[in-house]
C-alpha positions as CSV (number, residue, x, y, z in Angstrom):
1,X,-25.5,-21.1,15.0
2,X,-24.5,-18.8,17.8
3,X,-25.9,-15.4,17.0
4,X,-25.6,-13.8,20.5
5,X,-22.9,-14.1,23.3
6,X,-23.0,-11.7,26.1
7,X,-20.0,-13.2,27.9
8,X,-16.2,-13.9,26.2
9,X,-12.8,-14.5,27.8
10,X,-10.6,-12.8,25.7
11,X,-6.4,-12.8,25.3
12,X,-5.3,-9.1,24.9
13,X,-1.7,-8.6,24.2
14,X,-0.1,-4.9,23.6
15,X,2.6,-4.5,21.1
16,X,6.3,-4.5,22.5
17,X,8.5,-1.3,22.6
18,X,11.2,-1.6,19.5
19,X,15.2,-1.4,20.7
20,X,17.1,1.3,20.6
21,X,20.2,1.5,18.6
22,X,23.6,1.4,19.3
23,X,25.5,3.2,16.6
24,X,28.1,5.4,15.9
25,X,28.2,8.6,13.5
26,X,30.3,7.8,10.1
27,X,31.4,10.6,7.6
28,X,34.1,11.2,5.4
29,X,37.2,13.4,7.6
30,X,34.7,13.1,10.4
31,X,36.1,9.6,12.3
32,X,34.7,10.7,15.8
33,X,31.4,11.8,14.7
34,X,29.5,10.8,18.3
35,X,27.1,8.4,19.1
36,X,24.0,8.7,16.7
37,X,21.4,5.3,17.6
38,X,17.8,6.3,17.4
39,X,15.6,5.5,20.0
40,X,12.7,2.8,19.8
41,X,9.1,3.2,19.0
42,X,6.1,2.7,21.6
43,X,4.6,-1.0,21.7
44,X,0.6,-0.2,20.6
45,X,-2.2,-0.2,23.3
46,X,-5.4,-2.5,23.3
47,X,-8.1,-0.4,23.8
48,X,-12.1,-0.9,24.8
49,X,-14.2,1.5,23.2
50,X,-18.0,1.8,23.4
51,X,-19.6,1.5,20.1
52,X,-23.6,1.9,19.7
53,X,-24.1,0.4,16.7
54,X,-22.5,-3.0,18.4
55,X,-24.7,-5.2,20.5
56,X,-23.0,-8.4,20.9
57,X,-19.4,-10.0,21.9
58,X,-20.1,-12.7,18.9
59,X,-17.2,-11.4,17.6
60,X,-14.9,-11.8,20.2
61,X,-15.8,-15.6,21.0
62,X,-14.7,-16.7,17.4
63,X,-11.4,-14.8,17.8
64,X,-10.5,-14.2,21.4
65,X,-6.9,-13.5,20.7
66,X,-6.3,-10.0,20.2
67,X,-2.6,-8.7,20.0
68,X,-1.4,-4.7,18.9
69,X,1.1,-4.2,16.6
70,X,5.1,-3.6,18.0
71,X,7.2,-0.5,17.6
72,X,10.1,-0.5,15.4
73,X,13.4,-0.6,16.4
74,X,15.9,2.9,16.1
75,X,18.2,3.4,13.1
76,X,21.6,5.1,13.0
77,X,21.3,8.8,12.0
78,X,19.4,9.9,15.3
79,X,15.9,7.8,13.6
80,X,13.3,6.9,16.1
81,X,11.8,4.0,15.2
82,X,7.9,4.0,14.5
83,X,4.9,3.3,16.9
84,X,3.3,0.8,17.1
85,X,-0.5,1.4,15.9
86,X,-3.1,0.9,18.8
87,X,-5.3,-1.3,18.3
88,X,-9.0,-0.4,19.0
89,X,-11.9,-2.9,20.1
90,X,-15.4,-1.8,19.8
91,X,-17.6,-3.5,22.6
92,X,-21.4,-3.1,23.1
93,X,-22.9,-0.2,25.8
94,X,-23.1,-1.7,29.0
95,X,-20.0,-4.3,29.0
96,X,-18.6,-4.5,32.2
97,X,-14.7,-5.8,32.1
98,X,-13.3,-8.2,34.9
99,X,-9.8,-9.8,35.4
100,X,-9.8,-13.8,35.7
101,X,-10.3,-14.0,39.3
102,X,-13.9,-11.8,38.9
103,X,-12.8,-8.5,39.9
104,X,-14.1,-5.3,38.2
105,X,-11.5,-3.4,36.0
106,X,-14.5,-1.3,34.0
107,X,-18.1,-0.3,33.5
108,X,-18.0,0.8,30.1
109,X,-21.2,2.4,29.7
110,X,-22.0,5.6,27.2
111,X,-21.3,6.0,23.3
112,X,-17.1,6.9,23.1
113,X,-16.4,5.6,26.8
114,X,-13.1,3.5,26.6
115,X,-10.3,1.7,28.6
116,X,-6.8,0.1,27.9
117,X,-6.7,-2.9,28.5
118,X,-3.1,-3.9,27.5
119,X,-0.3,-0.6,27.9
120,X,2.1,-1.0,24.8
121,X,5.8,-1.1,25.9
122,X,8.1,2.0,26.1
123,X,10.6,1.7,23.3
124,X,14.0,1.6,24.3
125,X,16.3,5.0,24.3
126,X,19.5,4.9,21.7
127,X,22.8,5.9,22.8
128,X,22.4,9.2,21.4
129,X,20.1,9.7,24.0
130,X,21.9,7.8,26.8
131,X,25.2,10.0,25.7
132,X,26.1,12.8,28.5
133,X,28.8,14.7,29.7
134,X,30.8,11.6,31.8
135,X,29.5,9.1,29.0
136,X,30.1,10.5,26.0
137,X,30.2,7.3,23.8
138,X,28.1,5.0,25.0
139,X,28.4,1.4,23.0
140,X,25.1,0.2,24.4
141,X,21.2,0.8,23.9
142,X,18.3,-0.2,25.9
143,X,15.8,-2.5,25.1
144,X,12.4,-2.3,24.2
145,X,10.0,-3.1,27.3
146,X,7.6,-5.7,26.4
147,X,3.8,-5.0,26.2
148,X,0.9,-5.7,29.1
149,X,-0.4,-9.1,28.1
150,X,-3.3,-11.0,29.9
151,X,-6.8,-12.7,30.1
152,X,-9.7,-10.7,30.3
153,X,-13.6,-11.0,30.7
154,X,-16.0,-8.9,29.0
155,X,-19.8,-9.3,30.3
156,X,-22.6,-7.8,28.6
157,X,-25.5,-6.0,30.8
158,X,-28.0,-4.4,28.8
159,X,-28.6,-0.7,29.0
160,X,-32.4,-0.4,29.4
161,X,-35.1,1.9,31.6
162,X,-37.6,-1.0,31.2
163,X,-37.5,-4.8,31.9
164,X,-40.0,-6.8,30.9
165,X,-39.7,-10.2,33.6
166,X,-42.1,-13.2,33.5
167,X,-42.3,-16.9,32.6
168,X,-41.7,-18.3,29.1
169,X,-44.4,-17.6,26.9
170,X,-46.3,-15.0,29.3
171,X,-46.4,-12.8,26.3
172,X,-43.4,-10.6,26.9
173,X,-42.2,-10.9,23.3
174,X,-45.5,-10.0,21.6
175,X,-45.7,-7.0,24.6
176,X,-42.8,-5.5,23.4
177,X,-44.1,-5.9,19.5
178,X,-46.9,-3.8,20.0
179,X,-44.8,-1.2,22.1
180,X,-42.2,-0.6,19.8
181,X,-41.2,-1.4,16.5
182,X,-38.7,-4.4,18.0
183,X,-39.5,-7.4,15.8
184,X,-38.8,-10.4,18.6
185,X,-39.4,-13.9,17.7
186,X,-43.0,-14.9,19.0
187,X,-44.6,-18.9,19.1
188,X,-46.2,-20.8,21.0
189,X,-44.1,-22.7,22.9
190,X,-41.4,-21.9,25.9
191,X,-38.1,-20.1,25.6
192,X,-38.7,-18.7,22.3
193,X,-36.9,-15.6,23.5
194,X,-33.0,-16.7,23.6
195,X,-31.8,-13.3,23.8
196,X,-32.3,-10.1,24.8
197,X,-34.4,-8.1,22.8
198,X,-34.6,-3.9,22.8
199,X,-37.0,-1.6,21.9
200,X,-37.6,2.3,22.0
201,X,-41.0,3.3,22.8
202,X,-42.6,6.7,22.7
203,X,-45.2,8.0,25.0
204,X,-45.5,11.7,25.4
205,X,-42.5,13.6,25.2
206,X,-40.6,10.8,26.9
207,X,-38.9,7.8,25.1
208,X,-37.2,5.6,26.8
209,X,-36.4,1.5,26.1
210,X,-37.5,-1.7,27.2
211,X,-35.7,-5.1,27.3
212,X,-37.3,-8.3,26.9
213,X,-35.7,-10.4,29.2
214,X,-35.8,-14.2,28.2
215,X,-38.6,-16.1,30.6
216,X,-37.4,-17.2,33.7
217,X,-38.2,-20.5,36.0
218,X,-38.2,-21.7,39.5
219,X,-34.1,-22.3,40.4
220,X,-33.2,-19.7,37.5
221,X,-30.9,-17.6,40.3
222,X,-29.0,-20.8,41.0
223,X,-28.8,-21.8,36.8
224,X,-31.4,-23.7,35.9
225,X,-32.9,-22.7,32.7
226,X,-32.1,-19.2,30.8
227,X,-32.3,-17.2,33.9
228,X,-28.9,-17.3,35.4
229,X,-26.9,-16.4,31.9
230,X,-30.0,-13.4,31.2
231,X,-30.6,-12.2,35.0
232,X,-27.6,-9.7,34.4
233,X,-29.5,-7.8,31.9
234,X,-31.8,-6.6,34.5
235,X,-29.6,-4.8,36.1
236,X,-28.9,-1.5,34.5
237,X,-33.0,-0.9,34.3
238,X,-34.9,1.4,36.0
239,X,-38.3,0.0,36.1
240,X,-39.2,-3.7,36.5
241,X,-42.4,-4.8,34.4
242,X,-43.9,-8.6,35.7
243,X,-45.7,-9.8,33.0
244,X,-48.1,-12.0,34.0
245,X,-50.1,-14.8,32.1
246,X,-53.8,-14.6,32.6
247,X,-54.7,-17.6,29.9
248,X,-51.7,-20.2,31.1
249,X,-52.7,-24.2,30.6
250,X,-51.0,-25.4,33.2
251,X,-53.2,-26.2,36.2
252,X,-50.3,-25.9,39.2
253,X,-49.8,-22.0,38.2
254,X,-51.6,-19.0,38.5
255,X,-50.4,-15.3,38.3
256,X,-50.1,-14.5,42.1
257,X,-47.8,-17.9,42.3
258,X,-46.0,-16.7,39.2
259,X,-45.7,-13.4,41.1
260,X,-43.8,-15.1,43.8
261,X,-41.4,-17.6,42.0
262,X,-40.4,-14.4,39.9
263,X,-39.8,-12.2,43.0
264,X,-38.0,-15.1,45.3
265,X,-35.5,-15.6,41.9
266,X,-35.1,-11.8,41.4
267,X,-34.2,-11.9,45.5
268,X,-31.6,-14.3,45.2
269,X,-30.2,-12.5,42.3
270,X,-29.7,-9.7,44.9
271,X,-29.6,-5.8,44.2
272,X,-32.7,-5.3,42.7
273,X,-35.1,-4.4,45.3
274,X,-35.2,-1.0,44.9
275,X,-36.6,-0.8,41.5
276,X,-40.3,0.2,40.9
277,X,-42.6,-3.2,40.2
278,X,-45.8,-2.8,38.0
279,X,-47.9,-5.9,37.0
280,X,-49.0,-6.4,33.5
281,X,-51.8,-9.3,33.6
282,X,-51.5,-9.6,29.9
283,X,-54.2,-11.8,27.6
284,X,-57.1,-10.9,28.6
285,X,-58.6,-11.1,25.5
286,X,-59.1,-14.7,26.4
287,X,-62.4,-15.0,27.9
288,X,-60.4,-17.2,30.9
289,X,-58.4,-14.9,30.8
290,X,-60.3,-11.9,31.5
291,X,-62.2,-13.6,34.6
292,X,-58.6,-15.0,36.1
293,X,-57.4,-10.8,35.9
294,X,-60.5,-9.8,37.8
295,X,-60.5,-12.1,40.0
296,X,-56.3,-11.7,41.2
297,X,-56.6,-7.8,40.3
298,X,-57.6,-6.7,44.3
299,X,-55.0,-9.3,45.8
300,X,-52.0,-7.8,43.5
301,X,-53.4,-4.2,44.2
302,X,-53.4,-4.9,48.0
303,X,-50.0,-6.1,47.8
304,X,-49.1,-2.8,46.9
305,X,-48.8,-3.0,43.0
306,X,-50.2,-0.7,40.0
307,X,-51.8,-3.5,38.1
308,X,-52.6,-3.1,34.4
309,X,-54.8,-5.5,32.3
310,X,-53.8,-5.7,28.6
311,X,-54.0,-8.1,25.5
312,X,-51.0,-7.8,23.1
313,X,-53.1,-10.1,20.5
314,X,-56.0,-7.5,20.5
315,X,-53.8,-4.1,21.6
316,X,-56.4,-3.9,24.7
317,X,-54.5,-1.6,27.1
318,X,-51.7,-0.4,25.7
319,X,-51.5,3.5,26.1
320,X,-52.3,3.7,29.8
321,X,-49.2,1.1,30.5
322,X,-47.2,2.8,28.0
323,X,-47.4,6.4,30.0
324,X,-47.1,4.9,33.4
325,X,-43.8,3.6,32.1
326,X,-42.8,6.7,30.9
327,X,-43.9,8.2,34.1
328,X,-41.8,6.2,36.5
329,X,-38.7,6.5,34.0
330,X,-38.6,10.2,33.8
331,X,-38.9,9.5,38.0
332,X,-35.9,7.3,37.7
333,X,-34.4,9.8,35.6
334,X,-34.7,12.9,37.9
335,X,-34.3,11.1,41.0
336,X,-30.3,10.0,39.6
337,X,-27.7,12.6,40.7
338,X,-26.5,14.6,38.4
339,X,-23.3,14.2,37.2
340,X,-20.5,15.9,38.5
341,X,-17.4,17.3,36.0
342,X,-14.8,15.5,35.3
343,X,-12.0,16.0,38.4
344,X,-8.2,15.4,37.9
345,X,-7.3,13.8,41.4
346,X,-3.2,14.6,41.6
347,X,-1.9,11.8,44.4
348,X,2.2,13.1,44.7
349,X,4.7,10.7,45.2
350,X,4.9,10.0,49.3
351,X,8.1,12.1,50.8
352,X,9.4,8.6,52.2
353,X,8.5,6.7,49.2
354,X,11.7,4.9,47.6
355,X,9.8,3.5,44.8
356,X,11.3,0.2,45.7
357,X,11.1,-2.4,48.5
358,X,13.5,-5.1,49.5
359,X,12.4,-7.9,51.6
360,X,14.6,-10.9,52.9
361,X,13.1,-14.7,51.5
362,X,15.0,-17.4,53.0
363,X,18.1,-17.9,54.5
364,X,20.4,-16.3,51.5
365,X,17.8,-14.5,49.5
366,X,16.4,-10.7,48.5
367,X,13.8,-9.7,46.9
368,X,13.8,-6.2,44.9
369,X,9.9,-5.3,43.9
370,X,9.2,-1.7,42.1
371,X,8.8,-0.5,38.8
372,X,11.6,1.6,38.3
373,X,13.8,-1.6,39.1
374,X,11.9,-3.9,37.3
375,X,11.6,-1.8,33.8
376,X,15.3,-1.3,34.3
377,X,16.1,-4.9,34.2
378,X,13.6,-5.7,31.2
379,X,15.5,-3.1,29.1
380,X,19.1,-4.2,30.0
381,X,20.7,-6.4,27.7
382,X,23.1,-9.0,29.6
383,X,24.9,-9.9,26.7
384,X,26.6,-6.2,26.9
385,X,28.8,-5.7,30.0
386,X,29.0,-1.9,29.5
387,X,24.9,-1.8,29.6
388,X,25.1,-3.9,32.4
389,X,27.2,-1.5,34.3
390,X,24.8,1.4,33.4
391,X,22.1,-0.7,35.3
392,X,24.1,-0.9,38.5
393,X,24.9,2.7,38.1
394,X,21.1,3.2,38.1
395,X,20.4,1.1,40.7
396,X,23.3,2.3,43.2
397,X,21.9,6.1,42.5
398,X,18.4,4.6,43.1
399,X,19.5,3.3,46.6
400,X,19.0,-0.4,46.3
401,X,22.4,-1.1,47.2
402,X,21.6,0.9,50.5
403,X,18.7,-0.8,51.4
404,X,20.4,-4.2,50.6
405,X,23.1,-3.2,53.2
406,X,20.5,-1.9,55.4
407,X,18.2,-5.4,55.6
408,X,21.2,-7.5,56.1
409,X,22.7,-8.9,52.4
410,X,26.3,-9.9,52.7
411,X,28.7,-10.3,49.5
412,X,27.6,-13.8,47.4
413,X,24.0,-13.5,48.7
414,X,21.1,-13.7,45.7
415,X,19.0,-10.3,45.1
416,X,16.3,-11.2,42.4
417,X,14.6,-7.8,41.2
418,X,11.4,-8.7,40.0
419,X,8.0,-11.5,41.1
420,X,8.7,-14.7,41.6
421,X,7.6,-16.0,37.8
422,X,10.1,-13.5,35.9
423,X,12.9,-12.6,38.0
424,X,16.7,-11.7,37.5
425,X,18.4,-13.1,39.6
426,X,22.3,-12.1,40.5
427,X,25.3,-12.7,43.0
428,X,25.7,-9.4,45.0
429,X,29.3,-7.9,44.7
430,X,28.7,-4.2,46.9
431,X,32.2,-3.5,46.2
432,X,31.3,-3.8,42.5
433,X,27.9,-2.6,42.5
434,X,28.1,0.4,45.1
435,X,32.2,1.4,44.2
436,X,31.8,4.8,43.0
437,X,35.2,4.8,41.7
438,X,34.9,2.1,39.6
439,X,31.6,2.6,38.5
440,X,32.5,6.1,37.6
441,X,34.1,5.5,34.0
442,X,32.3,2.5,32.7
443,X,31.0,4.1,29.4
444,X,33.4,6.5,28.8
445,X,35.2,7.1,25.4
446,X,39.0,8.1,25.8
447,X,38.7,9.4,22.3
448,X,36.5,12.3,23.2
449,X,38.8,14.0,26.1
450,X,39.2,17.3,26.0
451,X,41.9,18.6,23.4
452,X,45.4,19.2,24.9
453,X,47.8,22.3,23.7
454,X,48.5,22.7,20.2
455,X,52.6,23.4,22.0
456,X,52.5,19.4,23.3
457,X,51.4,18.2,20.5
458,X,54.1,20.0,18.3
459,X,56.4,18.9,20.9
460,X,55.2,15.4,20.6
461,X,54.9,15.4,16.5
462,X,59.1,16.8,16.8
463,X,59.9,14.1,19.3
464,X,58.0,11.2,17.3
465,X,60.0,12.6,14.1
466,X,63.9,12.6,15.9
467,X,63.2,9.2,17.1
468,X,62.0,7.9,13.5
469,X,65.5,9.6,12.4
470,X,68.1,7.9,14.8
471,X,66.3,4.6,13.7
472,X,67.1,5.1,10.1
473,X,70.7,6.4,10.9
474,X,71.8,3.7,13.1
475,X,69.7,0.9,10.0
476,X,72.6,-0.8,8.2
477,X,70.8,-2.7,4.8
478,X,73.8,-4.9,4.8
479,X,73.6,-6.2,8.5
């Protein structure tokens, strides 16, 4: 049974933005009471947040379809409808997020650190709020935008000042025993250690953490064994330990050759070469084993190492490797730059920015790409010709139909506003589309013109009332 997975693919889908209504104000010796829809609620966001006490994606691999809850529609009565209720995902420190193609979206690291990874929709506005002085009964109301949806992949890289690197069963589980109070797995056989393990250890006035890092073989950087899906853990840490094995049955190894295979596979790894090395000949409790650390102890130091004998079995060592660790982690520490205060970077809007382009594809073909445009057509409902003239009033005012002119579309030639996979696509009329004069009125309510003279409309009620009397003079019952 699977009880740690550093790596998921996960679906995230934010909740749609609810419609907005289309209604009309109703009240007893009030027939023209206005236009009174609601507008629709906000589609809720999928969030990442950074959660300590989590520290695995197991979760997410048995259910990697995550999906936030929609907004409601609006009501008559000027009622916005309810949001929809964000819905938060807690992910381990360290998890870096990618899109499907590799490419870094987040590095969540630090207790409360989040990201959205899926925007709700915007709810649609009712006709209360689309009601103004020219359109002052609108029988339309936009429609909710529909939420971000997409694939995502969530990696795991351990947070850690200390990594403990070596061969399977070199003793790195039992190391990190006696450090800390991390209670590993431990026997006598290889890959024991099939995840991670952490521990806090205490030396001084500093504590920092060590990782045990499952053992690692020849060809690990290119996938063979543990080392390729565990290599990423090493990352984040500050300080790399090589745990060597001073007792090892196996007559083709030796720690300086262990040294090497280690070092060539943390090489190809890349991006770890600037990390303080110390050697940990471990086992020397073994009579063998003591000999074999004398005798490879000048070689390592001459190579440039700080070299430290110890036996995990017998606790032979222990302190002075513990505060050297320390030491080079509070080195680490200080020598990171310090953090700077959060900045607001403000990017205005370039003068010359449309917020649209049109290009030409093919021989009778444009292309309409922006967001404005785009969100426009997703909250349009076709079925409604009067909301379908509001959108060409919005997009004339925008100055597509300008630019349309400008790159060469002819009456009858196709304009698709949106990519290629979800596009609306439509016969361009300019007369229609650009005609301010008949463009003008499309919404309007004749019922709400302004009021004429109480004299014409005596002089209309009197006229009405001797027309309605020469009718009844000039009706003969017996004709």
């Amino acid at each position: 049974m699977t009880t740690f997975v550093d790596r998921v693919e996960l679906h995230v889908a934010a909740g749609n933005g609810g419609h907005g209504c289309a209604s009309v104000h109703r009240e007893k010796f009030k027939p023209l009471g206005g236009p009174d829809g609601g507008n629709g609620g906000r589609g809720g966001d999928v969030i990442l947040t950074v959660e300590p006490s989590v520290t695995t994606l197991l979760e997410y691999h048995h259910s990697p379809h995550r999906k936030a809850t929609n907004g409601r529609p609006g009501e008559g009565g000027n009622r916005s409808g309810k949001d929809g209720q964000d819905l938060v995902l807690p992910v381990p420190d360290g998890t870096v997020v990618l899109d499907r193609h590799g490419t870094v979206l987040a590095d969540l690291v630090g207790a409360g650190t989040s990201y959205v990874a899926a925007q709700g929709g915007r709810g649609g506005l009712g006709n209360a709020a689309l009601a103004s002085a020219r359109r002052k009964a609108p029988g339309f109301a936009l429609l909710g935008e529909p939420g971000r949806a997409g694939d995502i992949v969530l990696e795991l890289k351990t947070v850690a000042d200390v990594a403990l690197v070596g061969y399977p069963s070199a003793g790195k589980s039992s190391l990190i025993s006696v450090l800390s109070a991390a209670k590993p797995k431990i026997a006598d056989y290889p890959f024991t250690t099939l995840v991670p393990n952490l521990g806090v250890v205490t030396a001084g006035s500093t504590v920092y953490t060590v990782a045990d890092v499952p053992g690692l073989i020849p060809g690990a950087s290119h996938g063979r064994g543990l080392g390729l899906e565990f290599l990423r853990h090493v990352e984040r840490c500050s300080v790399l330990v090589h745990v060597l094995d001073t007792a090892t049955l196996e007559a083709e190894r030796d720690p300086l050759s262990d040294l090497d295979v280690i070092e060539e596979e943390l090489r190809s790894y890349g991006g770890l070469d600037d990390r303080p090395r110390i050697v940990v000949l471990n086992k020397i409790d073994v009579p063998d084993g003591k000999d074999l650390a004398e005798m490879v102890r000048p070689d390592l130091e001459g190579r440039g190492y700080r070299v430290f004998e110890v036996s995990a079995v017998a606790h032979m060592g222990l302190k002075e490797l513990s505060f050297a660790l320390a030491e080079l982690v509070a080195n680490a520490r200080a020598a990171k730059p310090q953090e700077e205060a959060t900045r607001i970077v403000i990017r205005p809007q370039a003068v010359d920015d449309a917020g649209f382009t049109v290009t030409r594809e093919g021989e009778n073909l444009y292309r309409v790409r922006g967001d404005k445009p785009e969100r426009w057509v997703r909250q349009t409902d076709f079925s409604n010709d009067e909301a379908v003239g509001y959108l060409a009033d919005r997009l004339s005012r925008l100055g597509v139909e300008d630019a349309l002119v400008k790159a060469g579309a002819r009456a009858g030639d196709g304009v698709a506003i949106g990519p290629e996979e979800d596009a609306v696509v439509f016969d361009w009329e300019p007369t229609l589309a650009s005609g301010a004069e008949m463009l003008g009125r499309r919404g309007e309510d004749h019922r709400f013109e302004a009021p004429r003279p109480a004299v014409t409309r005596r002089r209309e009620r009197e006229a009405q009332r001797d027309e309605a009397e020469q009718e009844y003079r000039g009706f003969d019952p017996f004709a």
